[in-house]
C-alpha positions in Angstrom: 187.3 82.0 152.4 184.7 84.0 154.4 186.7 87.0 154.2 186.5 86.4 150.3 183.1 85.7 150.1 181.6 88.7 152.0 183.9 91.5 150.2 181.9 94.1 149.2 182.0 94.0 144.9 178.5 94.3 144.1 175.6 92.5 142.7 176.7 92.4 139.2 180.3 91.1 140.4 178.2 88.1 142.2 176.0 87.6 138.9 178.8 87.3 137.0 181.2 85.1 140.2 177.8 82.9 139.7 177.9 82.3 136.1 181.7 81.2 136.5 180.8 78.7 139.2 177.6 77.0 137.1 180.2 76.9 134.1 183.3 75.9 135.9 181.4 73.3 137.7 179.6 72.2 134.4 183.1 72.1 132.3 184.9 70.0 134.8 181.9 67.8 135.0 181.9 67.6 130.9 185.6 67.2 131.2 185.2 63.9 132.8 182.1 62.2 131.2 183.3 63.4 127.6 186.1 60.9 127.1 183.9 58.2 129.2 181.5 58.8 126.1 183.7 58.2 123.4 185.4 55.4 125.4 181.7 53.8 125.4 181.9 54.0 122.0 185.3 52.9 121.1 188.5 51.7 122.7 190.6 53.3 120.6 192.9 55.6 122.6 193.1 58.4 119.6 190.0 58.4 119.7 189.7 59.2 123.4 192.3 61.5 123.4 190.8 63.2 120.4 187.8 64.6 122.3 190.1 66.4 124.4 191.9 67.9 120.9 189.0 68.6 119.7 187.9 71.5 122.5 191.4 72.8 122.5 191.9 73.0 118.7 189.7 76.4 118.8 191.9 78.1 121.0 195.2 77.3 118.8 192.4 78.5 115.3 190.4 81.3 116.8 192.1 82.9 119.8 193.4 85.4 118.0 190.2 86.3 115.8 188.3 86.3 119.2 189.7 88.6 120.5 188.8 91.0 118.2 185.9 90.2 117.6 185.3 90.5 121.5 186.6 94.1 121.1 184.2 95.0 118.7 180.8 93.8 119.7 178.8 94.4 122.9 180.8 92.1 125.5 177.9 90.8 127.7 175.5 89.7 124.7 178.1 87.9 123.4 178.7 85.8 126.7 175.1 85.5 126.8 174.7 84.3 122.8 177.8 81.9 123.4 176.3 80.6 126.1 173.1 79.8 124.7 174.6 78.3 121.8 176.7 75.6 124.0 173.4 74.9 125.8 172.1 74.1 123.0 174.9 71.8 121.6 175.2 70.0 124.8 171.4 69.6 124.9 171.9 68.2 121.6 174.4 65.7 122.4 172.4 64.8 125.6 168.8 63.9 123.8 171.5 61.9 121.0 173.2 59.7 124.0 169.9 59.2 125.8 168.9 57.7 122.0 171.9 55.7 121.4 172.4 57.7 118.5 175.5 59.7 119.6 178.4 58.6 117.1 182.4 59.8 117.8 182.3 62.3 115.1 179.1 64.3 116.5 180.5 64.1 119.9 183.9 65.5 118.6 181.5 68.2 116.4 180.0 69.4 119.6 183.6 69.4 121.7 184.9 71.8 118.4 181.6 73.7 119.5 182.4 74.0 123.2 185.8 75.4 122.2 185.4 77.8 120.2 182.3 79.2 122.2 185.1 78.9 124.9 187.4 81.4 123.1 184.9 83.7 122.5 183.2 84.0 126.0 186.2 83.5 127.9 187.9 86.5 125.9 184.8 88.5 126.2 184.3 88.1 130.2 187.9 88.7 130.7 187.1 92.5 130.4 183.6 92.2 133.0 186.3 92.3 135.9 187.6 96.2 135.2 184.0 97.1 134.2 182.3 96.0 137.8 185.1 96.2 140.1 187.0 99.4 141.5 190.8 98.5 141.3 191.7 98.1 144.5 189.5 95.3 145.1 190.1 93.5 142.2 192.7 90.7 143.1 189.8 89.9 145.7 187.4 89.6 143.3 190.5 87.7 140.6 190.9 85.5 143.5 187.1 84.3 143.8 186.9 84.0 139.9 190.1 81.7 140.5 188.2 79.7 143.5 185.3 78.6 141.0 188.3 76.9 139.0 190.1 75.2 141.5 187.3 74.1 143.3 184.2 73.4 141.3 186.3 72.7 138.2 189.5 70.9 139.3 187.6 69.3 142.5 184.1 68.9 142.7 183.4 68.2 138.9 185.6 65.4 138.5 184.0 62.6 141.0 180.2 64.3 140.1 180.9 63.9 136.2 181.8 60.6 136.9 178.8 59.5 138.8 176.5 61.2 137.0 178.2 59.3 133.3 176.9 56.1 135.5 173.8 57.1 136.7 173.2 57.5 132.8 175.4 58.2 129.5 173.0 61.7 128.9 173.0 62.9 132.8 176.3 64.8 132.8 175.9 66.5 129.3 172.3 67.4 130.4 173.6 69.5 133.7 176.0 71.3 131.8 173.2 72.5 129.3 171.4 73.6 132.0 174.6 75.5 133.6 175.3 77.3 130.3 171.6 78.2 130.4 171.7 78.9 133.7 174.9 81.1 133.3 173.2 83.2 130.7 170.6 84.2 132.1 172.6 85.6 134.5 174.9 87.7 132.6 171.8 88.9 130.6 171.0 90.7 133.8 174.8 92.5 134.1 174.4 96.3 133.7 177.1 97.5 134.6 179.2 96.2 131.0 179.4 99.1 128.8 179.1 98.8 125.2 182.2 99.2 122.7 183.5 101.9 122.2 182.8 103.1 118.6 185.9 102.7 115.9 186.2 103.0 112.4 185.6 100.2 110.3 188.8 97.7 109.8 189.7 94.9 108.5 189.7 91.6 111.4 193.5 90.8 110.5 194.4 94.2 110.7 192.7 94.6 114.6 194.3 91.3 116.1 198.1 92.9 114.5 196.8 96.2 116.5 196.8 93.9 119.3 199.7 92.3 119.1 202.0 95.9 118.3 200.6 97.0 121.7 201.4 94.2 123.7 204.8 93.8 122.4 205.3 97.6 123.1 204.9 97.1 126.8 207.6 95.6 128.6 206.2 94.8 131.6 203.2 92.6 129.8 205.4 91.7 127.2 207.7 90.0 129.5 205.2 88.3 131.3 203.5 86.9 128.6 206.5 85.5 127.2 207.5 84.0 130.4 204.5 82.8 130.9 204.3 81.0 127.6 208.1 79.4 128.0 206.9 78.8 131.5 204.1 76.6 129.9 206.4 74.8 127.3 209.0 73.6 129.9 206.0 72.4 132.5 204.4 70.8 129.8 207.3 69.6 128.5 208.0 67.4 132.8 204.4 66.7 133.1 203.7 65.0 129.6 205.9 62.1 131.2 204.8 62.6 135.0 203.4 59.4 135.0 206.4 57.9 134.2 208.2 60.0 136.8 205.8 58.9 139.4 205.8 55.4 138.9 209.4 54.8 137.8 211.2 57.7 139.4 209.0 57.7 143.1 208.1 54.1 143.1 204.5 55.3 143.3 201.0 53.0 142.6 198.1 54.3 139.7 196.0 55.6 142.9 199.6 57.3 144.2 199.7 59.1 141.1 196.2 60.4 141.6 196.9 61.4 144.5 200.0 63.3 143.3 198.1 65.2 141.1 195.3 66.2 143.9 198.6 68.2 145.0 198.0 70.9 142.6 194.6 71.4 143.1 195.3 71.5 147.2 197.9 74.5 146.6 195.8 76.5 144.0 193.2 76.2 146.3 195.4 77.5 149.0 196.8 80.1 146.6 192.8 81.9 146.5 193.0 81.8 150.2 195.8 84.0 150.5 196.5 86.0 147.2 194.9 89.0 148.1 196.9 89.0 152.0 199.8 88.3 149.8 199.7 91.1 147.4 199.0 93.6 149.9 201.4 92.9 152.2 203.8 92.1 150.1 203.2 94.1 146.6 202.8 92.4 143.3 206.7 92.9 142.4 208.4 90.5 145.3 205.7 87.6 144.7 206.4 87.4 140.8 209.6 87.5 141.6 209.3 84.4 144.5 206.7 82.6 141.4 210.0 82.9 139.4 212.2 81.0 142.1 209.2 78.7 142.9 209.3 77.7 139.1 212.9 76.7 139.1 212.8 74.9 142.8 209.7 72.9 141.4 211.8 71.0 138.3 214.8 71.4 140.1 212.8 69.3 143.2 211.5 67.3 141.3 214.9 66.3 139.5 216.5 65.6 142.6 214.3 63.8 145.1 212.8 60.3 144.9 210.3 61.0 148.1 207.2 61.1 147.4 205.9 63.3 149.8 208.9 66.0 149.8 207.2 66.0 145.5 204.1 66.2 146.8 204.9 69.6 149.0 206.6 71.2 146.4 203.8 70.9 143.8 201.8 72.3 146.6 203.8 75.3 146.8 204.1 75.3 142.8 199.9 75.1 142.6 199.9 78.5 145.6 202.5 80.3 143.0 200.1 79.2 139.9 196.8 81.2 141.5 198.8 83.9 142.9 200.8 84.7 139.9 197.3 84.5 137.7 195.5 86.7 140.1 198.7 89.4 139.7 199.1 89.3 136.4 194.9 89.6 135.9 194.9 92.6 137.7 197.9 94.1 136.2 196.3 93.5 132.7 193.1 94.8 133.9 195.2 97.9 135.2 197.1 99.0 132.2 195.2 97.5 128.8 192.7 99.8 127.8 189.1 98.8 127.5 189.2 99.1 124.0 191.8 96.6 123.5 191.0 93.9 126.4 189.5 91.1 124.2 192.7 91.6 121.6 195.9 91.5 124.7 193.9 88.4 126.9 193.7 86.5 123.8 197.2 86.8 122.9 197.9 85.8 126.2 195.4 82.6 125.8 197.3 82.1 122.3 200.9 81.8 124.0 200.1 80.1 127.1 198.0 77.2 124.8 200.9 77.6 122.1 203.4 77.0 124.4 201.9 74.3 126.1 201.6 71.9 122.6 205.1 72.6 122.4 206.0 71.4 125.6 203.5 68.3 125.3 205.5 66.8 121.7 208.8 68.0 123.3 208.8 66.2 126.4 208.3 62.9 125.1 211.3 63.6 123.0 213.8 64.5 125.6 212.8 61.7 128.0 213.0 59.2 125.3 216.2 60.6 124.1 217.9 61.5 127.1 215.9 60.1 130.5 212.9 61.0 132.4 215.2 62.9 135.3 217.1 64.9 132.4 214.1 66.7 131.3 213.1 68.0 135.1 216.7 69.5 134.9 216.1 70.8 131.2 213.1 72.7 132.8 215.1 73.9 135.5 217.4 75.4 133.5 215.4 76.9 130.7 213.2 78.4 134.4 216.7 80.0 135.9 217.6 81.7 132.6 214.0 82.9 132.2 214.0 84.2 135.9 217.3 86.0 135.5 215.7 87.9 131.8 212.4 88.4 133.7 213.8 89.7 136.8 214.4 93.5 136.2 211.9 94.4 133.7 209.0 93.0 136.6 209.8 96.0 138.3 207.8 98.0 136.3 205.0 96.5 138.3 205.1 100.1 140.2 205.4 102.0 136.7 
């Protein structure tokens, strides 16, 4: 981690790293306390669960639109508007807590905020990387970017939004006003962003098809989108039911399960640690290839065993592949789209992953329920092996 930490990417790289780490710390901590809220208000589990919806609905309505719109205007003030505007919202919902006024439809109002302010500045800062980093020290700088997820978002957030929800209802969505704040501000002092290029005037469907034509012209992005989003229906598709699997299939307790999923957090963690080693050593082509293998081994694992520590090392390795085959596949994007079009292919990208994980969510309930909770870890397996074999040649043209 010290290695990562003092690479030499610049102030505005660490401006922007900072902003990630305020907002990934400030999501995960929202993440937590959000459904707490609602649960406060009622018990009633659609409800609960539709707080989560309601900050993921964006992504399925405007991912596409975002894009393009993130081509068009001037990258960095639009991180720093969005940003503003979720402070805002969250400052909102924190001052309406704090006066017992907060009601399940305002919360959700505010969530629908929060995601599509998501799409928009997410899309947007996807482009900062190539703008502030020279190429060959960009999966070190991917790799950092990733470390703000997996360990502000996925670790420290969780137990701090928790305790903060019972220190008071308001606390949690306080802080993450202040870390959208907080985050622009920082941005606002990026220089290094140029502005759009200049096109002629066109229509907004017309630039997200633009998009799409160019992504499904190249082969190499083109295949890994697409095996990225099937990737996400049939892991979607295990895990909706992983609690089952857990309890009924490894025998284990409620605080077992937890601990199950702390697993993938460990190997994505683990996964920043070494990527950039990795892909020097190694080159991008052998470790997509490995993620592929590691995908299939993981259902396949999981299928077989009834251990649960021989599941608990495989969805370590499976959370090492996650961050390492994000970190490739960033800096291959960052490589080969042009500037221009950056906001347009990372939101297709969003699109199919989110896309593709709804459809694994609705299917795996069916398959279990129609055919058994270990038949739909093989079903994943399989549907993995034949998307390894389609995958495997046209990754070469990694080295294009």
């Amino acid at each position: 981690m010290r290695a990562l930490l003092t690479a030499p990417l610049g102030a505005d790289f660490w401006k922007l790293w900072t902003s990630s780490a305020v907002t990934n710390l400030g999501d995960g901590i929202t993440m937590v306390a959000g459904p707490l809220l609602v649960a406060s208000i009622t018990a009633n589990p659609a409800a609960v669960a539709g707080a989560v919806f309601a900050q993921q609905l964006p992504w399925l309505l405007f991912a596409l639109a975002s894009g393009a719109w993130a081509d068009r205007l001037d990258r960095r003030r639009l991180v720093v508007a969005v940003n503003i505007m979720r402070a805002v919202a969250l400052g909102a919902l924190a001052l309406a807590v704090a006066g017992g006024t907060a009601s399940v439809p305002l919360i959700y109002a505010v969530f629908f905020l929060l995601g599509t302010g998501e799409t928009l500045a997410d899309t947007a800062s996807s482009a900062f990387v190539p703008a502030l980093v020279p190429p060959d020290r960009r999966p070190t700088a991917n790799s950092l970017l990733y470390a703000n997820f997996n360990v502000l978002n996925q670790f420290a957030a969780k137990p701090l939004g928790a305790w903060l929800f019972v220190i008071a209802a308001a606390v949690p969505f306080g802080v993450n006003a202040l870390t959208f704040a907080l985050a622009a501000a920082l941005v606002g002092t990026i220089r290094s962003v140029p502005p759009p290029e200049k096109r002629p005037p066109s229509r907004l469907r017309a630039d997200v098809a633009e998009g799409v034509r160019w992504l499904s012209r190249h082969r190499l992005l083109r295949t890994l989108a697409l095996t990225m989003a099937v990737g996400n229906v049939v892991f979607c598709a295990a895990f909706a039911v992983f609690v089952l699997y857990a309890t009924q299939r490894l025998g284990l307790t409620d605080v077992g399960y937890g601990a199950l999923l702390v697993a993938f957090a460990v190997g994505g963690l683990l996964g920043t640690l070494v990527a950039p080693t990795l892909i020097r050593r190694l080159g991008s082509v052998a470790l997509l290839r490995a993620g592929l293998l590691v995908e299939v081994a993981l259902h396949a694992t999981l299928a077989l065993t009834r251990e649960p520590w021989v599941a608990a090392l495989m969805i370590v390795v499976f959370g090492i592949h996650t961050t390492i085959w994000g970190v490739v596949v960033t800096t291959i994007r960052q490589r080969d789209v042009p500037s221009s079009m950056f906001g347009r292919i990372t939101s297709v990208y969003a699109f199919l992953e989110l896309g593709g994980a709804a459809i694994g969510s609705l299917l795996g309930g069916a398959v279990a329920t129609a055919f058994g909770l270990v038949t739909t870890y093989w079903a994943a397996a399989a549907v993995m092996a034949v998307v390894a074999l389609a995958a495997w040649r046209p990754i070469a043209a990694v080295h294009r």
